[in-house]
C-alpha positions as CSV (number, residue, x, y, z in Angstrom):
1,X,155.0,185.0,194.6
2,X,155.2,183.7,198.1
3,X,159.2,183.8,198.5
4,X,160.1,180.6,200.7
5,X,157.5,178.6,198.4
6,X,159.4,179.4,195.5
7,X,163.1,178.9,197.1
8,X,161.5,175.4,198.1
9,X,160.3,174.7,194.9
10,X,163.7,175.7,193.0
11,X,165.5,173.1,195.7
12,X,163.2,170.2,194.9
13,X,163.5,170.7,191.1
14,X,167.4,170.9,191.6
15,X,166.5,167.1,193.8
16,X,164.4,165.3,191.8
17,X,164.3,166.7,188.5
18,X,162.7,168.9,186.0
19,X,159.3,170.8,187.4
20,X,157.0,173.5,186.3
21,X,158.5,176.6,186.7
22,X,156.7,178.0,189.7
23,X,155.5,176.0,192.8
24,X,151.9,174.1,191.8
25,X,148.3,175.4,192.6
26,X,146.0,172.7,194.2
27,X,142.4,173.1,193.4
28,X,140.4,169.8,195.2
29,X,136.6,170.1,194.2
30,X,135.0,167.7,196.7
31,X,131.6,166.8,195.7
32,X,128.5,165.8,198.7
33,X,127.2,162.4,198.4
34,X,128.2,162.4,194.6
35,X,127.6,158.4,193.2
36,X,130.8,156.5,191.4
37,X,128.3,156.3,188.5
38,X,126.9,159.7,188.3
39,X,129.2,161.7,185.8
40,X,129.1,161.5,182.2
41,X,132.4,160.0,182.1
42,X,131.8,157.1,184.5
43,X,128.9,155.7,182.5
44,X,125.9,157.9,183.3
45,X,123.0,158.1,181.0
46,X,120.2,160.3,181.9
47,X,122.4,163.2,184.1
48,X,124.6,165.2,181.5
49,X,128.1,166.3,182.7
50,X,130.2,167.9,179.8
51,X,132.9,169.6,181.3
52,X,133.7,166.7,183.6
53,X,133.7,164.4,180.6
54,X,136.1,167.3,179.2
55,X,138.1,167.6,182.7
56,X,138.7,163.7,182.6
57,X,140.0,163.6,178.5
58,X,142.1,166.7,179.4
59,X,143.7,164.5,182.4
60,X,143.2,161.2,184.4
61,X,140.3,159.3,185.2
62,X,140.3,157.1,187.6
63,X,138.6,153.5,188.2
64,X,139.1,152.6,191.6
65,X,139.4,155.6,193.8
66,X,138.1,155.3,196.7
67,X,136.7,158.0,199.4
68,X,138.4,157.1,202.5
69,X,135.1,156.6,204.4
70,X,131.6,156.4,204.0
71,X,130.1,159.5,205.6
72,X,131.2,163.5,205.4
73,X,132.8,164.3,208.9
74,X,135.9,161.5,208.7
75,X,136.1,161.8,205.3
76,X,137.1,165.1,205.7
77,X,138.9,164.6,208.2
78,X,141.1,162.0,206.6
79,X,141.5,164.5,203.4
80,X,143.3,166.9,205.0
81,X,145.5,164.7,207.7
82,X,146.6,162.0,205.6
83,X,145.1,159.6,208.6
84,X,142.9,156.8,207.8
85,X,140.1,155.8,209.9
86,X,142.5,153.7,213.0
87,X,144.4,156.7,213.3
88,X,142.5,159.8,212.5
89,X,140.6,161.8,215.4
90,X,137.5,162.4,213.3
91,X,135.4,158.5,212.7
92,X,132.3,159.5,212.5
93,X,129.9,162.6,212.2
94,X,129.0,164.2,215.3
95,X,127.2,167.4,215.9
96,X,127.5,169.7,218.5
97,X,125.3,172.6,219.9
98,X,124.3,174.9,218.8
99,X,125.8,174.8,215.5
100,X,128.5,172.9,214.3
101,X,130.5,169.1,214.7
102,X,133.2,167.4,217.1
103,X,135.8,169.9,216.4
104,X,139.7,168.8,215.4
105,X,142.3,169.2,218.3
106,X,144.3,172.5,217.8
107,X,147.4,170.4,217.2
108,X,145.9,169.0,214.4
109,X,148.8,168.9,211.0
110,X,146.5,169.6,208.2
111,X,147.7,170.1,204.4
112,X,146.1,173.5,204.9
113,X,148.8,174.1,207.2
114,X,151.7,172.7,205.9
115,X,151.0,174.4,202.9
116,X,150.6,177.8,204.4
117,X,153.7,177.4,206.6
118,X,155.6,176.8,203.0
119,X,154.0,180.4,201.5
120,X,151.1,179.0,199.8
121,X,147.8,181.4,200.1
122,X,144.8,178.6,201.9
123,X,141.1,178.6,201.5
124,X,138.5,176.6,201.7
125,X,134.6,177.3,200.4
126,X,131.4,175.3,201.0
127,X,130.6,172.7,203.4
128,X,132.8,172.3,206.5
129,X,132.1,170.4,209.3
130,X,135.1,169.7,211.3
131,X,134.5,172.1,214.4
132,X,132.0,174.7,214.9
133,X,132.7,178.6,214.4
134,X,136.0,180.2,216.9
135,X,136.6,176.6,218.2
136,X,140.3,174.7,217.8
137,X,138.7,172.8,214.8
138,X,137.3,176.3,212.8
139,X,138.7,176.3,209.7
140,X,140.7,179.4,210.4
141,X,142.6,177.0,213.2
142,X,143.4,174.5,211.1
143,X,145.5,176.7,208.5
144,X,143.3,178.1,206.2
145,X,144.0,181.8,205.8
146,X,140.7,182.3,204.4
147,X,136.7,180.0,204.5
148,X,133.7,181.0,203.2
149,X,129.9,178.9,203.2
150,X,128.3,176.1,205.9
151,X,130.6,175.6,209.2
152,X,127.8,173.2,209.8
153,X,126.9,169.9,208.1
154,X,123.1,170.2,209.4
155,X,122.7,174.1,208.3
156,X,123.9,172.5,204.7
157,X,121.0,170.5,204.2
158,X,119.5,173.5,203.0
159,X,120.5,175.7,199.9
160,X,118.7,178.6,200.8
161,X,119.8,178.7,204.6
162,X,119.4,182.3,206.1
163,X,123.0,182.7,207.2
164,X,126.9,181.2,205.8
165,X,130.1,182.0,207.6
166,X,132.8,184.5,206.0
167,X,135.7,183.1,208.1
168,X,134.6,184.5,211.7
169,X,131.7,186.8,210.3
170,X,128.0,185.4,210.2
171,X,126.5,186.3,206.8
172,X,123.1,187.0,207.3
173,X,120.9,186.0,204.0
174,X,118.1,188.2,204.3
175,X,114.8,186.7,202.8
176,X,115.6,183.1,202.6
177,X,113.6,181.5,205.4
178,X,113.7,177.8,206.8
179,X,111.6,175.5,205.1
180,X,111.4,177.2,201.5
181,X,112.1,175.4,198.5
182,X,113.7,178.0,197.3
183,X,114.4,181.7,198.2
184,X,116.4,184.6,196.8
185,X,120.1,183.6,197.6
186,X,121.2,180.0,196.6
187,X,124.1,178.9,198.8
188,X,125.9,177.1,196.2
189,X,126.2,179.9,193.4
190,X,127.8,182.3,196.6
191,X,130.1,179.5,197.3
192,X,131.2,179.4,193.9
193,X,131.6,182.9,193.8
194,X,133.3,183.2,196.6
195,X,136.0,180.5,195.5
196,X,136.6,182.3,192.3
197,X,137.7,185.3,193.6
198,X,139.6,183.5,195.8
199,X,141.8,182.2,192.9
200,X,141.7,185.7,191.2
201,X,143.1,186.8,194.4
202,X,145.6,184.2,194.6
203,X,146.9,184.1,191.2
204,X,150.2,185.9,191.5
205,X,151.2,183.6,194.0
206,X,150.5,179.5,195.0
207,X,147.4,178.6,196.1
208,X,145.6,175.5,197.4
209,X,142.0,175.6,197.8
210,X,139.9,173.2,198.9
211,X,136.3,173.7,197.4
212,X,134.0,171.3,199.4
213,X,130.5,172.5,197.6
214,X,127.2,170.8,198.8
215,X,126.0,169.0,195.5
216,X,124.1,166.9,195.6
217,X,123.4,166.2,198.7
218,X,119.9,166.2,199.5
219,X,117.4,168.4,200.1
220,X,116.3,168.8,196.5
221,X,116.9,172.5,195.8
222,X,117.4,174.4,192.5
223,X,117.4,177.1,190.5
224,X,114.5,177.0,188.6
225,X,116.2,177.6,185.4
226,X,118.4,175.1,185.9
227,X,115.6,172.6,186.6
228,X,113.8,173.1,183.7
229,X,116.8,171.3,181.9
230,X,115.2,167.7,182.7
231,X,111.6,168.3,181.5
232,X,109.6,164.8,181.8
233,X,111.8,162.5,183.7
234,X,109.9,162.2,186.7
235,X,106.7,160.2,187.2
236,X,105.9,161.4,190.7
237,X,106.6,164.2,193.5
238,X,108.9,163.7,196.6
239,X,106.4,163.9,199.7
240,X,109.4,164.5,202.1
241,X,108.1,161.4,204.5
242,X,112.0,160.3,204.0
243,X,113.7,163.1,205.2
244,X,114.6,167.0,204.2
245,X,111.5,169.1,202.1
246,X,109.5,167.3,199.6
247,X,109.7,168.4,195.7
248,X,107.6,168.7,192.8
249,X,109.8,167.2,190.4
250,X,112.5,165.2,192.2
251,X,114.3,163.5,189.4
252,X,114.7,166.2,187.8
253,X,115.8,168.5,190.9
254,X,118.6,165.6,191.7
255,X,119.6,165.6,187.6
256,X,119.8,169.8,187.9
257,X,121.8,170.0,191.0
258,X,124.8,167.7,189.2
259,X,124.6,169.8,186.0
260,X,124.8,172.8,187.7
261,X,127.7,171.7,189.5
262,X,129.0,170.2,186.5
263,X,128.9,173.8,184.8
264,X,130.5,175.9,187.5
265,X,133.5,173.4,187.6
266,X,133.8,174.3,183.9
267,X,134.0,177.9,185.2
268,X,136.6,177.4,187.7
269,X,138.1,175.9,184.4
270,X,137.9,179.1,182.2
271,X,138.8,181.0,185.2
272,X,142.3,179.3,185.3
273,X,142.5,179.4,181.8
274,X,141.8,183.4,181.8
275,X,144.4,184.0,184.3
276,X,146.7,182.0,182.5
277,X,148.1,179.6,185.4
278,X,145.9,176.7,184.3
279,X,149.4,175.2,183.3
280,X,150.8,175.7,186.9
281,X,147.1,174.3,188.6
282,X,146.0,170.8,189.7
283,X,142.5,170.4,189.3
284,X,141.2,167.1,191.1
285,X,137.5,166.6,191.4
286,X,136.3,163.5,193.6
287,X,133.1,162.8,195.8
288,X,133.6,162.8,200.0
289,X,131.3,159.5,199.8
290,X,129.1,156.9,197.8
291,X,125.9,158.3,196.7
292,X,122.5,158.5,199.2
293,X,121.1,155.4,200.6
294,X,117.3,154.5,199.9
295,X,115.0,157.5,198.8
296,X,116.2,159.9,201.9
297,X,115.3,162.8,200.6
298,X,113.6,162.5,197.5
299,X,117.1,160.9,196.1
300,X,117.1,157.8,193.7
301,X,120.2,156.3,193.4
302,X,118.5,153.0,191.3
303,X,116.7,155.6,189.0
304,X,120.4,157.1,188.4
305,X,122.2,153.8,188.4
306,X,124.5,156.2,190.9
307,X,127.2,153.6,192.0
308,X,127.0,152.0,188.3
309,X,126.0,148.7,189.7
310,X,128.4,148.5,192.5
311,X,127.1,147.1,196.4
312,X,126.0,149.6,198.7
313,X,125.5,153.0,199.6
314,X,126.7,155.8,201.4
315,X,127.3,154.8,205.2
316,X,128.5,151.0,204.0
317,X,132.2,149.9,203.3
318,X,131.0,147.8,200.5
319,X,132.6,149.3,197.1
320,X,129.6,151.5,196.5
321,X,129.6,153.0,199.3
322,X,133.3,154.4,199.3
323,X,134.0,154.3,195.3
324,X,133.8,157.6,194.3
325,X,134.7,159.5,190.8
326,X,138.5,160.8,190.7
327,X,139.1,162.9,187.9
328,X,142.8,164.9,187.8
329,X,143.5,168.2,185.4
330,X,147.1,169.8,185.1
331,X,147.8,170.8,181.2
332,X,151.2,170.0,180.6
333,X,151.8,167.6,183.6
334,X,149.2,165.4,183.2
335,X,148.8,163.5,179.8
336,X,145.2,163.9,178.4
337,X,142.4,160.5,178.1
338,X,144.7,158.8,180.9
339,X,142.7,156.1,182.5
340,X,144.4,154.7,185.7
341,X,143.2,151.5,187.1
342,X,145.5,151.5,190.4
343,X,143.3,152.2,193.8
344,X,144.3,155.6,195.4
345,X,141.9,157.1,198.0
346,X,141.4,160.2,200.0
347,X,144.2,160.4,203.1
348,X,146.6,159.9,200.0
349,X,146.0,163.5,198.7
350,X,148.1,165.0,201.7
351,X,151.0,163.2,200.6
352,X,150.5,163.9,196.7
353,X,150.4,167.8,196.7
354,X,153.5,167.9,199.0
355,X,155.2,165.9,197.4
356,X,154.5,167.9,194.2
357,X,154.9,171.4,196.2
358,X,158.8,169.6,197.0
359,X,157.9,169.9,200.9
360,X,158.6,166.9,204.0
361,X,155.8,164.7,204.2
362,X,153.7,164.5,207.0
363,X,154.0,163.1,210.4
364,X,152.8,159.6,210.4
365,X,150.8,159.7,207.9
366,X,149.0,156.6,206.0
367,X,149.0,157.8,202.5
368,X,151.4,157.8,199.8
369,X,152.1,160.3,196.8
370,X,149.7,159.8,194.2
371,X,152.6,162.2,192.1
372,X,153.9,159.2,190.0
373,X,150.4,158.3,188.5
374,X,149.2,161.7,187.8
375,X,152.7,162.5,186.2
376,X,153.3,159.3,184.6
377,X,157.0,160.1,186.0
378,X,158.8,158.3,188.0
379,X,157.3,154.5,190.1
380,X,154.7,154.5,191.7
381,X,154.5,154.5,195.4
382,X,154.0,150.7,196.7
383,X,151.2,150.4,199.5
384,X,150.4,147.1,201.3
385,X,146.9,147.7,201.8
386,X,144.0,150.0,202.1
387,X,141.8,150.4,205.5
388,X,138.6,151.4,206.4
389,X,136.8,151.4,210.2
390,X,133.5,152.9,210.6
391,X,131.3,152.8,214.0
392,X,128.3,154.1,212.2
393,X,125.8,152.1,210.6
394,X,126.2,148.8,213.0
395,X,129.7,149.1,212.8
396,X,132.1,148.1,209.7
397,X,135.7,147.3,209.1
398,X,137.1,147.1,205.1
399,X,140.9,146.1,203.9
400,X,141.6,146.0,200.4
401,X,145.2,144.2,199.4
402,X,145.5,144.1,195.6
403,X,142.3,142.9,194.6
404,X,141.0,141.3,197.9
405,X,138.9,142.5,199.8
406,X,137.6,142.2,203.4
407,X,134.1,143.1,204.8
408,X,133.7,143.5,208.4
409,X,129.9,144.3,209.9
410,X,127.6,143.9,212.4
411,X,130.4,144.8,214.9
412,X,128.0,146.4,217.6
413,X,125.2,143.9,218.0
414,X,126.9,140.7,216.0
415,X,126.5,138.4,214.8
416,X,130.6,139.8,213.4
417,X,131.1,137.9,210.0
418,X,133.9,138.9,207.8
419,X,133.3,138.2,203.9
420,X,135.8,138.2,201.2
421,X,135.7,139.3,198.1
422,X,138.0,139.0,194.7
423,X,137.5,142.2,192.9
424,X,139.2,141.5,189.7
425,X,136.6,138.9,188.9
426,X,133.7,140.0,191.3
427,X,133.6,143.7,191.4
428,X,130.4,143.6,192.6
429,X,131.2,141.6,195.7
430,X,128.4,139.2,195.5
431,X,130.6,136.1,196.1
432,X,131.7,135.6,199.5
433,X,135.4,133.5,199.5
434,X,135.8,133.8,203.0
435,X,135.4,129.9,203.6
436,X,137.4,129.0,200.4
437,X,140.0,130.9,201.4
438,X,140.7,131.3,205.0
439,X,144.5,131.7,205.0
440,X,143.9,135.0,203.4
441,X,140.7,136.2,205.2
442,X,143.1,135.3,208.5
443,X,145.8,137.7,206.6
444,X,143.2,140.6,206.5
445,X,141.6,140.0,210.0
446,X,144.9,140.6,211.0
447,X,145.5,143.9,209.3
448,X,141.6,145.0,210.5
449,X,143.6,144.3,214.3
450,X,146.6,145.7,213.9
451,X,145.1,149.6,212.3
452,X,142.9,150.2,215.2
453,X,144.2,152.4,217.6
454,X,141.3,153.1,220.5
455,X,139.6,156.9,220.3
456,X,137.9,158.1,223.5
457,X,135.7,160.1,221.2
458,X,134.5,157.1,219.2
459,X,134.4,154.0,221.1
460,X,134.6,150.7,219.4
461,X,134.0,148.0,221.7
462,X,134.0,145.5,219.5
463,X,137.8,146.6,218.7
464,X,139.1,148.6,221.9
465,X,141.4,147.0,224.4
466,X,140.1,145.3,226.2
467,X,138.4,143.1,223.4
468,X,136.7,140.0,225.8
469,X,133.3,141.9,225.6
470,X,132.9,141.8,222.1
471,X,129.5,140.2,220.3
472,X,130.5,137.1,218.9
């Protein structure tokens, strides 16, 4: 076991209290596109999920986590810098050439690298997407030791692309060939293979890996054996006229894909259990976003009642759009059934696993340690709000303060309105308070002013200095 992990470990216990005996394992399982609504365990009825609904009575489940934006890249992003959206580098996805997005600065302080700066071993399988292969925002740059699967978010609308990255190395998949439904190497069972024996690998010492698989973001792509687990759900093919490659049997392609990722999170499960340091392992499984907008894709969010009724999609700030599933595992730390109704969100995780590893927090970050909830130990961290800017999709802003909640859009072309919404009574935000009460939508406005910083890399005209040009 890493050496200065565990003399750090023994010097927070000594600080704060008793601990497990040896410095935590993180395990984050970030689904693609993945609906608040779409597990077992958050009310889903047609899609079955059984070791989720097993992860979540094991641990915590909770009902207001949110993704801390509404698209992959900044998500990310905001993951593993503790930033939200005014303050992170990443706000939105953007490729670059050949293959690959806008890459993180060098400088970047990831939890990947605080982590591995304290002793912990670092990797990261599946979906990337924060700076193209050898550049300063490669995984390998950004403190994980070791990265296998897409670098690319555009190669990863495929599951039978023709090459994935081992950290610098292109892995060429010989036979699969662009534009096949399906072929003779499925991306997603390599991934998973790849991040188990990255925890068998790991076991004698701590850990963190960060397991971004591709599920269920369209295209529709399966197994065949997995598929024919849904017979006679679907009443008609997917033509592909909305995006990505059409399929036979679409509802039942979407239905697969979630089991299938259902059942290897069950084997990461075993896995831990096998090698005995389940007890010593956090386990969190959440989504990066709110589930696909429209049909793109062949995907049918109102067939799977995938935000459980909830406004919006993925791309909006509206709660369906950012409320994604949060489930937490970690025998012996966490009590089993819990069901935590306190918001958390994404750029809190940072501050959660070092606070639990006994390491300094990060530099300026915007998140606070999720440790007390899990734990049930100790009070929890007090926040005063939570903040979400987009530029994508016509341009949004969000706050949420306790249960209010303020919607920002049409901030490109205007008109700009700002809504507000009570959550505790309207969870659906279909009743707009913002003229009943404007001392409080003036409150949030002022919050949505005072987060932005200005990014070079992602104007925001209607909120950079100077602001006299903005759409009214």
């Amino acid at each position: 076991m890493a050496l200065r992990a565990v003399c750090l470990w023994m010097l927070a216990s000594l600080l704060c209290g008793p601990a497990p005996a040896a410095p935590p394992n993180f395990i984050l399982i970030l689904a693609d596109d993945l609906g608040y609504g779409e597990p077992g365990c958050y009310g889903q009825r047609i899609i079955r999920t059984p070791r989720l609904d097993r992860m979540a009575a094991e641990g915590a489940r909770f009902t207001r986590a949110y993704a801390a934006a509404p698209v992959c890249a900044p998500s990310r992003c905001q993951l593993l810098t503790g930033r939200h959206a005014g303050h992170a580098f990443i706000r939105d996805n953007r490729e670059v050439k050949p293959e690959g997005q806008l890459p993180l600065p060098e400088s970047t302080d990831t939890i990947a690298r605080r982590l591995r700066s304290a002793g912990y071993a670092t990797g990261c399988a599946g979906k990337w997407g924060l700076g193209p292969p050898g550049s300063s925002g490669d995984p390998l740059n950004q403190g994980f030791e070791f990265f296998f699967g897409y670098n690319c978010q555009r190669q990863a609308h495929n599951y039978y692309p023709t090459h994935l990255w081992r950290n610098s190395e292109k892995v060429m998949l010989d036979g699969n060939t662009p534009g096949n439904l399906t072929g003779p190497h499925y991306a997603h069972a390599l991934i998973m293979d790849e991040a188990l024996d990255f925890i068998r690998r790991s076991a004698d010492q701590p850990f963190f890996l960060f397991l971004a698989v591709t599920i269920p973001h369209v295209a529709l792509q399966v197994p065949e054996e997995n598929l024919d687990a849904y017979p006679g759900i679907d009443d008609a093919p997917y033509d592909g006229k909305h995006g990505y490659l059409p399929h036979p049997r679409p509802h039942a392609a979407y239905a697969a894909m979630v089991s299938r990722l259902d059942r290897d999170v069950g084997r990461l499960l075993d896995l831990l259990a096998d090698l005995g340091i389940d007890q010593r392992t956090l386990v969190i499984f959440t989504s990066d976003n709110g589930p696909t907008h429209g049909r793109v894709g062949g995907a049918d969010s109102e067939f799977f009642c995938s935000t459980a009724g909830l406004r919006g999609r993925k791309g909006s700030v509206y709660e369906g759009g950012i409320r994604v599933p949060f489930i937490a595992r970690w025998p012996g730390m966490i009590s089993q059934g819990v069901v935590r109704d306190e918001p958390c969100i994404g750029y809190d995780l940072p501050a959660t696993f070092l606070d639990l590893a006994g390491l300094p927090s990060m530099n300026d970050t915007d998140g606070v340690s999720l440790a007390p909830l899990l734990t049930g130990r100790g009070e929890a961290t007090q926040r005063e709000f939570f903040y979400w800017e987009f530029p994508g999709y016509g341009g949004q802003q969000a706050v949420l303060d306790g249960n209010l909640k303020a919607v920002r859009t049409g901030m490109h072309k205007g008109p700009i309105r700002t809504e507000l919404y009570d959550l505790s009574i309207d969870p659906d935000e279909s009743t707009d308070l913002s003229d009943l009460r404007p001392e409080d939508l003036a409150r949030l406005e002022g919050i949505m002013r005072s987060q932005h910083t200005d990014s070079k890399e992602f104007p925001f005209p209607a909120l950079d200095v100077p602001r006299s040009t903005a759409p009214e």
